[in-house]
N, C-alpha and C positions, 0 to 999 in steps of 0.2 A: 629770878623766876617770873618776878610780873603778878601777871592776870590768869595764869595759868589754872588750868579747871580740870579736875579729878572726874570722872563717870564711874556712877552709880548706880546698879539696880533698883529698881523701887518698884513701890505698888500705890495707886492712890490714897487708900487710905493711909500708908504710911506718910507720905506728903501731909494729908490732913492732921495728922499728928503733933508731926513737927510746928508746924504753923499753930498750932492749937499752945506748944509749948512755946512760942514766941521765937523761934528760929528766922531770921531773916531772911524775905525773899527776894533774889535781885529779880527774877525773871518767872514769870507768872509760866504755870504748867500750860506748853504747846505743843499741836498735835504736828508729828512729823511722818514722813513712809511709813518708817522704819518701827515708829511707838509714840510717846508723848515725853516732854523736855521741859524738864525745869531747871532753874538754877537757886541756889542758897549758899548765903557767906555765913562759917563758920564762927567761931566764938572769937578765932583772931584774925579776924577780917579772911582768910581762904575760902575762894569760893568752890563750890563743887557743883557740878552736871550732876542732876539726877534722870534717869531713864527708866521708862516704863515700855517693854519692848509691844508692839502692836501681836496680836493673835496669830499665831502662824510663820510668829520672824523664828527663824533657826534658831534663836537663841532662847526662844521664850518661855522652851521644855522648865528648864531649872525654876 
């Protein structure tokens, strides 16, 4: 599988959180169209996409 990367809902401050509990960050939270994008590896090295959809994306209702 690689380098393969999971997406994630998220909210800033849940970002802030995680970091705050020492979560590893490969890719520092950036702003894209669509919303904002970060990356973090897991406890055994997996990394996952987190997403924070921008205001107004279709998906941002939930």
């Amino acid at each position: 599988m690689g380098d393969w990367k999971e997406l994630e809902l998220y909210r800033g401050r849940d970002y802030q959180a995680m970091q705050a509990r020492g979560v590893r960050v490969v890719h520092e939270p950036k702003r894209a169209e669509y919303g904002t994008v970060a990356v973090i590896e897991g406890l055994y090295g997996k990394r996952r996409g987190l997403v924070e959809l921008a205001p107004g994306h279709p998906l941002a209702w939930r």
